[in-house]
LUMMAR-784207 format. One record per residue (C-alpha): x, y, z; residue number from 1. Coordinates in pm, 1 decimal. Layout:
- xx  yy  zz  n
- X  Y  Z  NUM
...
END
This chain:
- xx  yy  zz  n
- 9741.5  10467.7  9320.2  1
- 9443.6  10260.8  9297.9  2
- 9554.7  10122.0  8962.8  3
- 9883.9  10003.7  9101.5  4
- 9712.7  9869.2  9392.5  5
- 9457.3  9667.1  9209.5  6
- 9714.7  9527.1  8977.7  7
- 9949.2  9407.2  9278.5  8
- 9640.9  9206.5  9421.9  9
- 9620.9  9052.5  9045.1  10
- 9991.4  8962.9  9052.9  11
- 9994.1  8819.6  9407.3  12
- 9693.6  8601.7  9300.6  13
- 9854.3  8438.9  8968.3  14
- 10182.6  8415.3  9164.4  15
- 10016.7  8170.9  9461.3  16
- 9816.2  7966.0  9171.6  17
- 10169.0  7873.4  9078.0  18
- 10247.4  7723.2  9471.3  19
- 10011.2  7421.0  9378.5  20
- 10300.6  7336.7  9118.1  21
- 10604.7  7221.6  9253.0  22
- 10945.3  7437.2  9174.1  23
- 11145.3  7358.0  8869.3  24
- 11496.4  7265.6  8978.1  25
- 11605.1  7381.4  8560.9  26
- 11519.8  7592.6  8352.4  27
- 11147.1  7474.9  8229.1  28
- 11089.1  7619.6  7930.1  29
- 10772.4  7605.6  7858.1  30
- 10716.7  7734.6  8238.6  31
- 10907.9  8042.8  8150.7  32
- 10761.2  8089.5  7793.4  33
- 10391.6  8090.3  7928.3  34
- 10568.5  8340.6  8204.4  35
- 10701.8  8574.4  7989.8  36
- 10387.6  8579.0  7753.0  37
- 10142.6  8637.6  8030.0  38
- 10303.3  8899.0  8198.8  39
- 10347.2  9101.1  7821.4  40
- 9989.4  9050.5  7748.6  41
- 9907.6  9193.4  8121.7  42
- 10172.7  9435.1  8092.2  43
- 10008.1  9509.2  7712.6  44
- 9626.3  9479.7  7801.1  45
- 9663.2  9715.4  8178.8  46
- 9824.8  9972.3  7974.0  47
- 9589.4  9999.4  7647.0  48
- 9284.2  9966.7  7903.6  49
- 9436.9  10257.7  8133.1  50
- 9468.5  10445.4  7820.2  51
- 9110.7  10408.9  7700.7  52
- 8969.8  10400.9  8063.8  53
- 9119.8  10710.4  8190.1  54
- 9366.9  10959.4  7976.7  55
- 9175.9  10972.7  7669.5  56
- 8926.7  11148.0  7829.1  57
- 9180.3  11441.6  7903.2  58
- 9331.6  11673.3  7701.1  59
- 9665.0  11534.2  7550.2  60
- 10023.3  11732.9  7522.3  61
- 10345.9  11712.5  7449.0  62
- 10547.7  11495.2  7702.0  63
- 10652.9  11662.4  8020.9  64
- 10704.6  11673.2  8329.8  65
- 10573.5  11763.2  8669.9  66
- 10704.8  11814.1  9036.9  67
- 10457.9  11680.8  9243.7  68
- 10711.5  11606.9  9543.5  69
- 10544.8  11840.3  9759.5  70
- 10177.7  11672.5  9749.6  71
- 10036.7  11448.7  9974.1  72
- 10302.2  11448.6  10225.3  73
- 10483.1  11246.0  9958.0  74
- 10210.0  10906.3  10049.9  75
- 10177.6  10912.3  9684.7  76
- 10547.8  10797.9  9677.2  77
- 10580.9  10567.6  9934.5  78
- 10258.1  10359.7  9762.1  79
- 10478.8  10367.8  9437.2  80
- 10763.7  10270.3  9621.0  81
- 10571.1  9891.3  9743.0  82
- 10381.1  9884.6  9456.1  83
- 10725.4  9877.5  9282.5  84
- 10847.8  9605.6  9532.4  85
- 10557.3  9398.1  9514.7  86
- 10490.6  9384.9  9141.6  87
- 10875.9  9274.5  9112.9  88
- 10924.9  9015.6  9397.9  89
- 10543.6  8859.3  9224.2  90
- 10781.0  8864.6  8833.2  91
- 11113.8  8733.4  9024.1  92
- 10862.9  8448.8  9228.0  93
- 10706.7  8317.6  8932.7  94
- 11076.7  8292.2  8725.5  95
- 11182.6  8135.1  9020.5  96
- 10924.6  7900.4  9017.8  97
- 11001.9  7803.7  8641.0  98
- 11374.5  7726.8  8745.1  99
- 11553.7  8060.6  8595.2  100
- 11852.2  8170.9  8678.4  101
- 11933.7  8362.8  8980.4  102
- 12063.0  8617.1  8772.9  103
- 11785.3  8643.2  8556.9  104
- 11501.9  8626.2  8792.6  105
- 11678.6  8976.2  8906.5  106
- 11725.3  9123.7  8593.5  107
- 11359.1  9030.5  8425.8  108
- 11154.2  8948.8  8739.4  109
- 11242.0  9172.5  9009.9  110
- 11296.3  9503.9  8761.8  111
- 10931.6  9448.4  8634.7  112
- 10732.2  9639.3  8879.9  113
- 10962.7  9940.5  8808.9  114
- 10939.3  9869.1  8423.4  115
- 10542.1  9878.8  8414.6  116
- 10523.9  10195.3  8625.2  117
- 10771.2  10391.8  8427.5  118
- 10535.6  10297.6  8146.2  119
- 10282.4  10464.9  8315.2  120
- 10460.0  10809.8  8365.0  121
- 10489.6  10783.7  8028.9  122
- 10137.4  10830.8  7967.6  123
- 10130.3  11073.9  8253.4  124
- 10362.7  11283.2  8039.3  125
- 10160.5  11307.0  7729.9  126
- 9853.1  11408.2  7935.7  127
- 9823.0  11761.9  8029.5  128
- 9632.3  11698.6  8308.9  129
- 9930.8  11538.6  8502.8  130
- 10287.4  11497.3  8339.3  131
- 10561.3  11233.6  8430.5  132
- 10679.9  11303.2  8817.9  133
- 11028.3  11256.2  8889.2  134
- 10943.5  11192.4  9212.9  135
- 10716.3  10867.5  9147.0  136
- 10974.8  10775.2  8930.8  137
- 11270.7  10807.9  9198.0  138
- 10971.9  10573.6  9414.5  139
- 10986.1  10303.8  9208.3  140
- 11349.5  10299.6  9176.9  141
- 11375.0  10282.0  9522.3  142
- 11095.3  9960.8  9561.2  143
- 11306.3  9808.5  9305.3  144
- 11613.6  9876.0  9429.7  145
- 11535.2  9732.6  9827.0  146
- 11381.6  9439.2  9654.6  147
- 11727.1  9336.6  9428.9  148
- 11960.1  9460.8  9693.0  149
- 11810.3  9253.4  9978.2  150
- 11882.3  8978.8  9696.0  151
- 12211.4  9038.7  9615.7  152
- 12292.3  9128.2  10025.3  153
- 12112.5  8814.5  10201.8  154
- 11953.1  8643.6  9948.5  155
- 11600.2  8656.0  10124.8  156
- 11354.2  8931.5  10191.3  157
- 11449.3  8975.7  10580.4  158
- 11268.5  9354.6  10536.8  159
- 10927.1  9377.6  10335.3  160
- 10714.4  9665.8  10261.1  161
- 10343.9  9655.2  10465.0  162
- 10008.7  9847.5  10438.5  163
- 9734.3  9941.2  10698.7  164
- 9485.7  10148.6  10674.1  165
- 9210.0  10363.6  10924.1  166
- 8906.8  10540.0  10786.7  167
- 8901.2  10900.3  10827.7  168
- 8664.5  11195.6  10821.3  169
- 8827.1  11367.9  10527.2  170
- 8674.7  11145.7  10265.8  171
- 8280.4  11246.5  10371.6  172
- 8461.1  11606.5  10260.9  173
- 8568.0  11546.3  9928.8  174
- 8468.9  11161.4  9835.3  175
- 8540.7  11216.6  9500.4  176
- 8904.7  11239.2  9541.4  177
- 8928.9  11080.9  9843.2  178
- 8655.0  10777.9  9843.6  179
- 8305.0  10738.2  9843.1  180
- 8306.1  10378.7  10025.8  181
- 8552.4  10179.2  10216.7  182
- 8728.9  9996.7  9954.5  183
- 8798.1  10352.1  9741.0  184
- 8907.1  10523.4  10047.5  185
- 9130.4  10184.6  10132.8  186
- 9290.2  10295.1  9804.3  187
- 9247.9  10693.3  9798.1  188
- 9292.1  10842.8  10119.4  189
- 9581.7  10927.1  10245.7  190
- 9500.1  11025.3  10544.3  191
- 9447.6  10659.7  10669.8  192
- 9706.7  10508.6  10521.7  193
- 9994.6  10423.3  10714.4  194
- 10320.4  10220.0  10469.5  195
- 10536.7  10024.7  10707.5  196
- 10904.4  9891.7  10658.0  197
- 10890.4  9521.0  10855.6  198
- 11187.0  9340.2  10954.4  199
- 11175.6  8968.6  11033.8  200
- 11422.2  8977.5  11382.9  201
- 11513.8  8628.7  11340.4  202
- 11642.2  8631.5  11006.3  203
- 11913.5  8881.1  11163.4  204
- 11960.9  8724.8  11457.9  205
- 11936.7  8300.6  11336.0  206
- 12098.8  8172.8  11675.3  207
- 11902.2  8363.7  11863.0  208
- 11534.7  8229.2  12050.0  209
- 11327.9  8502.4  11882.4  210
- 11022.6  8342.4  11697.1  211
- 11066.6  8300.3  11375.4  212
- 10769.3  8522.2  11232.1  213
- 10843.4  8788.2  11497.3  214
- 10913.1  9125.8  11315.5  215
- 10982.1  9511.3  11432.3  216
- 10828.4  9742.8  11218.9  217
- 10876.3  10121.4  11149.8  218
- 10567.9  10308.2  10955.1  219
- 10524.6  10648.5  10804.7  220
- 10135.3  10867.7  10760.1  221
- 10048.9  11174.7  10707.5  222
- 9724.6  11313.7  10840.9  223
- 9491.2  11644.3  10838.4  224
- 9489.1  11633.9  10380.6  225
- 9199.9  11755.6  10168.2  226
- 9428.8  11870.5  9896.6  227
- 9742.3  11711.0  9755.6  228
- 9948.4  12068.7  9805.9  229
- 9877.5  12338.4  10061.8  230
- 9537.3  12483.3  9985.1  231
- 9383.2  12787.6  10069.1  232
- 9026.0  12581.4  10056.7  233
- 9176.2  12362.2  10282.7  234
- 8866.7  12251.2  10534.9  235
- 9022.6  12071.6  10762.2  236
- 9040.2  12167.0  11143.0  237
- 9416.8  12107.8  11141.9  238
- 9723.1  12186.1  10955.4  239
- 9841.1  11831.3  10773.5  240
- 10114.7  11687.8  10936.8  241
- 10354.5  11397.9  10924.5  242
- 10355.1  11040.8  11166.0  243
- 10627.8  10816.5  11244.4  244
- 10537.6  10479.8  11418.4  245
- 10703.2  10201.1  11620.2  246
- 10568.6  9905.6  11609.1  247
- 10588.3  9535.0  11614.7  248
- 10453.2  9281.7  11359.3  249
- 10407.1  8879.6  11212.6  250
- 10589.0  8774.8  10906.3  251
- 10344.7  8521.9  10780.7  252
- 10495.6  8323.8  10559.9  253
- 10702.1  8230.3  10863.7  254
- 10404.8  8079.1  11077.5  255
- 10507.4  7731.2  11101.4  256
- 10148.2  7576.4  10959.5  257
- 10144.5  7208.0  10768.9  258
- 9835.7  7359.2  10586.2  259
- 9920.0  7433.9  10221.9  260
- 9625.9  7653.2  10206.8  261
- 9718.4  7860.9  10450.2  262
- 10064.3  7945.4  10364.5  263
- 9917.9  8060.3  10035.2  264
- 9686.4  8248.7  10225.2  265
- 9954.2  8366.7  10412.7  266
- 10197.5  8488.6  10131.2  267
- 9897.0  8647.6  9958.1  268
- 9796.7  8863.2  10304.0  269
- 10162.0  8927.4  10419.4  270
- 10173.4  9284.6  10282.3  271
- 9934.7  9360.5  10538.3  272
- 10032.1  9537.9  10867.3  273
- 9899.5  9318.4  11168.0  274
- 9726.2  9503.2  11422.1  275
- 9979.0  9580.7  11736.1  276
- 10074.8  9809.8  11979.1  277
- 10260.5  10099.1  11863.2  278
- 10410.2  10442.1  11932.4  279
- 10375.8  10701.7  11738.9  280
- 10531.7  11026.7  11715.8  281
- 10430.2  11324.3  11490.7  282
- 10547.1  11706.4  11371.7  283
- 10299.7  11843.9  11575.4  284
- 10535.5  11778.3  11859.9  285
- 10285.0  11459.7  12006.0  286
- 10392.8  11119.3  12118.6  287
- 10107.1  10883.7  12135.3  288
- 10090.4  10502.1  12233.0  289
- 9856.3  10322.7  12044.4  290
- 9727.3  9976.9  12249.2  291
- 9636.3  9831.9  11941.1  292
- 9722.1  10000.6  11603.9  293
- 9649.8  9916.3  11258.0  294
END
């Protein structure tokens, strides 16, 4: 997850370098060229440093598979799922920005984040260690899939994928899986993650007086997880448990702002939750109201 993560933030960085360029009305060529080459050498590079970073140091098999579904609360697959989304608006945004096709910023932009992932579970299913998951396969389908069919619906984003996240105890329990500082746990720990689904009211609703940026919000966590699967070792207090949340949010790139630094500010920070009240309902039979959640 950390991987993913880290390579979204690289993508959402080259993508606003290209705002200080204005938008190619054609095709530009040599826009899309230099596109298409620096996304295969990133594509190219991530995967043959993953490879020598991480799996050769484990044990190598034949390709398989492995049901992880059950771990995690499925988290795991929700940060797949806007990873997915993410990586594949960033590769549809820059096409756009060289003057593609509509058509084409769908078919090699928006399916890229889905195409690099599967890639991989590929190399998840020649290590023994882990094997290719279904599930996290299903995930990225699905990030893909509310990306292009928002496109081919509307033809804007009106729902985008959000991130907050709390620190918890659980990580001071096993900070090797679960993070030994802020920034790993940001990235590691489930257990204060919360993924939201954001909807921009307005962009439903264009003759009404909402504010533009105003958006509802719906989130899903999981809390009470030392172990991806139900462990026996288990030190937690509490069972782990899902959370379902009600909030509301800002869409960002709708804050009317002259500033051209700020709206790429903006765009680059709009996968973040902001900070609101919020209700929150979990299995263990609680409803909670949060005054100010993030």
């Amino acid at each position: 997850m950390s991987f993913f993560v880290a390579l979204f933030f690289t993508f959402s960085f080259c993508a606003q370098n290209t705002s200080f360029f204005k938008k190619s009305d054609t095709l530009h060529k040599k826009r899309r060229n230099t596109i298409v080459i620096a996304k295969s050498v990133l594509a190219g590079g991530s995967l043959l440093a993953l490879h020598q970073l991480w799996y050769k140091d484990y044990p190598q098999s034949s390709f398989h598979f492995k049901n992880d579904n059950n771990d995690w609360k499925q988290m795991d697959k929700v940060g797949h799922f806007m990873t997915s989304y993410y990586v594949g608006k960033i590769g549809m945004e820059t096409l756009d920005w060289a003057g593609v096709s509509k058509t084409n910023q769908l078919i090699y932009g928006a399916t890229y984040g889905f195409a690099f992932l599967t890639a991989v579970e590929i190399l998840d299913g020649f290590s023994r260690e882990w094997g290719a998951s279904p599930g996290d396969i299903l995930a990225n389908a699905a990030g893909t899939g509310l990306l292009i069919g928002q496109e081919l619906l509307w033809k804007e984003q009106r729902i985008t994928v959000k991130y907050s996240f709390n620190q918890t105890a659980y990580a001071k329990q096993r900070p090797n899986t679960l993070g030994k500082n802020y920034l790993q746990q940001a990235l590691k720990d489930y257990n204060g993650q919360t993924y939201w689904l954001s909807a921009n009211i307005w962009s439903f609703n264009k003759k009404g007086n909402f504010p533009k940026w105003l958006n509802v919000a719906v989130g899903y966590g999981a809390d009470g997880m030392l172990f991806g699967s139900e462990n026996p070792q288990n030190l937690s207090l509490q069972s782990p448990y899902r959370q379902f949340y009600l909030s509301l949010d800002i869409d960002l790139v709708k804050v009317p702002t002259k500033s051209k630094f700020l709206k790429s500010v903006f765009s680059v920070i709009n996968f973040i939750k902001i900070p609101a009240p919020s209700l929150e309902i979990n299995t263990k039979g609680q409803v909670k109201f949060h005054y100010l959640y993030f």
